[in-house]
VEXDREN-2710 file (C-alpha; in Angstrom, 1 decimal):
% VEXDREN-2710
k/r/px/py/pz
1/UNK/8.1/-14.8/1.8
2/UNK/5.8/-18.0/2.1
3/UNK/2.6/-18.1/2.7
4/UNK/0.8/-14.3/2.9
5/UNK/0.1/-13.8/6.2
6/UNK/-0.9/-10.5/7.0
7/UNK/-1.2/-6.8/5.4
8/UNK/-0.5/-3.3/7.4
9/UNK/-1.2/-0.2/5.7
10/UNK/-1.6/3.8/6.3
11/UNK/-2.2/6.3/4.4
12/UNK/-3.2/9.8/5.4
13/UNK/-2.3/13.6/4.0
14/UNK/-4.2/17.0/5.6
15/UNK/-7.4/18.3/3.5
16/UNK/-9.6/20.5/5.6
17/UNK/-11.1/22.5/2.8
18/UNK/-14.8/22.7/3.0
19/UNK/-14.9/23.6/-1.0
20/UNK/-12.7/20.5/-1.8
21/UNK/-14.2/17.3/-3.3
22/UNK/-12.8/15.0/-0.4
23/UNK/-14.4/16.9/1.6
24/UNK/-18.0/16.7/0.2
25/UNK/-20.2/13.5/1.1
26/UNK/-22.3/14.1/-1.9
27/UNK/-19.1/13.5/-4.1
28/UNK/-18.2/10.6/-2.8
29/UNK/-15.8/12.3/0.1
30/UNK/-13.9/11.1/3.1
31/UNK/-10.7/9.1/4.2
32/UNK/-12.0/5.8/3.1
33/UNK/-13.1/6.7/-0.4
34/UNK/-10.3/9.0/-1.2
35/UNK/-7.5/7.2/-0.3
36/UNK/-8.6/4.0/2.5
37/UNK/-9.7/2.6/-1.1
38/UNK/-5.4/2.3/-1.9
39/UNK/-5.4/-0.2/1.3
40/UNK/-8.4/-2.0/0.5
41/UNK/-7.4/-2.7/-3.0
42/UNK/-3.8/-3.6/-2.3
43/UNK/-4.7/-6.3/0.6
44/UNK/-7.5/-7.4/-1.9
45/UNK/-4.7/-7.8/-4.5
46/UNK/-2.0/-9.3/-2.3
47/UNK/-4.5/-11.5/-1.2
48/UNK/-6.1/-12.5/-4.3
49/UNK/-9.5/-12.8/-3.1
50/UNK/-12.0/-10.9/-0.9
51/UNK/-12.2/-10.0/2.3
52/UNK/-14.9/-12.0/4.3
53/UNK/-15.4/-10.2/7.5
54/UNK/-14.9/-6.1/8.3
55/UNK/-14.4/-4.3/11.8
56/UNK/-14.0/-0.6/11.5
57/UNK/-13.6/2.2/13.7
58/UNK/-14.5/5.3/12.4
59/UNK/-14.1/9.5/12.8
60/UNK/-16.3/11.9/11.4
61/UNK/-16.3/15.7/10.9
62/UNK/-19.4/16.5/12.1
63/UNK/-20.0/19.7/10.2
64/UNK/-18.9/18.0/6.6
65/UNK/-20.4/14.7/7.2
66/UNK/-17.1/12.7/6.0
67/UNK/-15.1/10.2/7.4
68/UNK/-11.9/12.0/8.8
69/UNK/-10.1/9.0/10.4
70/UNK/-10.7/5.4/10.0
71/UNK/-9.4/2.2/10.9
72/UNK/-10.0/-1.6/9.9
73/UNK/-9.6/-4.8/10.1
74/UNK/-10.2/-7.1/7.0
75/UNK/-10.2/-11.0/7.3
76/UNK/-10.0/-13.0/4.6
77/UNK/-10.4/-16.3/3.4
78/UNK/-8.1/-18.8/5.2
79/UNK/-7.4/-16.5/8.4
80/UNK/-5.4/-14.1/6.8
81/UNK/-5.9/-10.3/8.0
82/UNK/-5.2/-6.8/6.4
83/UNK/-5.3/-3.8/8.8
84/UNK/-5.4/-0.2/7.9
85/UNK/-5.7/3.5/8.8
86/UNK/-6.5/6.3/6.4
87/UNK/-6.9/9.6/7.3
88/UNK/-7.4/13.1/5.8
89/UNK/-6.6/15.5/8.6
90/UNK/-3.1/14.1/9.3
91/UNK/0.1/14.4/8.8
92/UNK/1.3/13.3/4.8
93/UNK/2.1/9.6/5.3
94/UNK/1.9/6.1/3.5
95/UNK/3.2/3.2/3.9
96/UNK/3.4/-0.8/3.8
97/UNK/3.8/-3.9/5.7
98/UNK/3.5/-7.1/4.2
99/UNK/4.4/-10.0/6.4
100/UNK/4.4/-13.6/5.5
101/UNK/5.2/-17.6/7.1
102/UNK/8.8/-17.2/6.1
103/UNK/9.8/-12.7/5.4
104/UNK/8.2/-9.8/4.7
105/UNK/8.0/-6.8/2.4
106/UNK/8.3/-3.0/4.2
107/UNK/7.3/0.0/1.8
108/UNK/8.0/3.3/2.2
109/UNK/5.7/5.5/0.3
110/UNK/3.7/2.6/-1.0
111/UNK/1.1/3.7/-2.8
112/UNK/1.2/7.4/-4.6
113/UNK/4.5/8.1/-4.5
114/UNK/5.4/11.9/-5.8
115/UNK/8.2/12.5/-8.6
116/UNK/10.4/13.9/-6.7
117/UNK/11.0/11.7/-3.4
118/UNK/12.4/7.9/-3.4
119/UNK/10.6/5.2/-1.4
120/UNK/12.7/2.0/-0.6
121/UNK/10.9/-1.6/-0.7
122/UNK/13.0/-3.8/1.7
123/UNK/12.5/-7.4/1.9
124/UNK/13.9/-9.7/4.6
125/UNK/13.8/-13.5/3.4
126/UNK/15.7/-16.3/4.8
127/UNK/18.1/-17.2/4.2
128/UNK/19.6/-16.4/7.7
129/UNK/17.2/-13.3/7.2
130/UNK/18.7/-11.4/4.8
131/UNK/17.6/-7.9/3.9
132/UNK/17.9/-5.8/0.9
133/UNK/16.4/-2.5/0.1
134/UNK/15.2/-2.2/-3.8
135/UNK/14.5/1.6/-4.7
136/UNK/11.8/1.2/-7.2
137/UNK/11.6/3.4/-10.7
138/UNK/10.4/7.1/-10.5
139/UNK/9.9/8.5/-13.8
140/UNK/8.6/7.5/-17.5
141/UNK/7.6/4.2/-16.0
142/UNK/4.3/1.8/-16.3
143/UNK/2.3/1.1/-13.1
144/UNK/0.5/-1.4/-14.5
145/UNK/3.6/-3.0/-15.7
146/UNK/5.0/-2.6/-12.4
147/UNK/2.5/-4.0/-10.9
148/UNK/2.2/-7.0/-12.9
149/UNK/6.2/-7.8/-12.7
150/UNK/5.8/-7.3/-8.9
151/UNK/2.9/-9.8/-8.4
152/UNK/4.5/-12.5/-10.5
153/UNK/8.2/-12.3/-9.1
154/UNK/6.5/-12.0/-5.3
155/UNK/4.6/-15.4/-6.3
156/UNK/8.0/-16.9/-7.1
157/UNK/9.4/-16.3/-4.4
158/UNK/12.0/-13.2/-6.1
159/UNK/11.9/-9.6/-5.2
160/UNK/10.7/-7.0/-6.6
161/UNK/12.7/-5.8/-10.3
162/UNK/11.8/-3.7/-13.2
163/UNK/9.7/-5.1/-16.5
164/UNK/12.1/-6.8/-19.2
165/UNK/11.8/-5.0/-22.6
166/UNK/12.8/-1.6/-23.8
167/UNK/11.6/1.3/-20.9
168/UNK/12.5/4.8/-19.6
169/UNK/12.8/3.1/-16.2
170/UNK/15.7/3.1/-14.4
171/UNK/17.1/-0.1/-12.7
172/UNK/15.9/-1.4/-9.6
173/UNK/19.2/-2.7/-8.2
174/UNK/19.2/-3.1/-4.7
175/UNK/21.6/-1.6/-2.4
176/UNK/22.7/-2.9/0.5
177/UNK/22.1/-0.9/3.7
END
């Protein structure tokens, strides 16, 4: 992949219940502290440091006092850049683009991804810009260890596979579109 250029991210699902916690300001509700926290996090992560500046754009229900829709723009340290949109009165989606100097990473339900679906990671490296689609574990299977395994093979320069050891897990052998 290279050098980390830049992070893309959305993540939305439809909540318009006055009674529900997302939707109450005194609980900490809204798009960005439900679920804009998933895009921060993961671009804070990829990036391994903080962000240094923040330009957001920002929708509010104006009887619930909550963000509703919100995008930004986080830069970080040596020019990279991380852009999002969350939003909780849309349409159920998620997903991930990570781009670098020399491939990139595109996730399908990237962050919270239910039991009963498959998401597809696909990578396109050189050389000659290959790609290959991974479908990650579902079931019985570590996040954390996942996301450890993930960070260190993406800072080799490998793709995405499964934690070595004994697991539940099935394989993530890619398939070749």
């Amino acid at each position: 992949m290279g050098e980390l250029v830049a992070v893309q991210s959305w993540f939305s699902f439809y909540n318009d219940d006055p009674n529900d916690i997302r939707n109450r300001p005194e609980h900490g509700g809204g798009a960005v502290m439900d679920i804009g926290c998933y895009c921060i996090n993961a671009s804070r992560w990829l990036f391994d440091a903080e962000p240094v500046s923040i330009d957001a754009t920002v929708r509010r229900d104006p009887e619930m006092g909550i963000d509703t829709l919100t995008s930004a723009v986080l830069t970080f340290p040596g020019g990279g850049q991380s852009a999002f949109t969350c939003s909780i009165r849309a349409e159920d989606d998620q997903r991930a683009h990570i781009v670098g100097t020399a491939g990139k990473i595109d996730m399908g339900i990237a962050f919270n991804m239910p039991p009963d679906r498959d998401s597809r990671i696909f990578v396109t490296s050189p050389p000659a810009a290959s790609l290959r689609a991974i479908r990650p574990p579902r079931r019985g299977c570590s996040r954390p260890r996942i996301r450890t395994s993930s960070r260190r093979s993406c800072s080799r320069g490998r793709c995405w596979r499964t934690p070595k050891g004994p697991s539940r897990c099935r394989t993530a052998s890619p398939t070749w579109p």
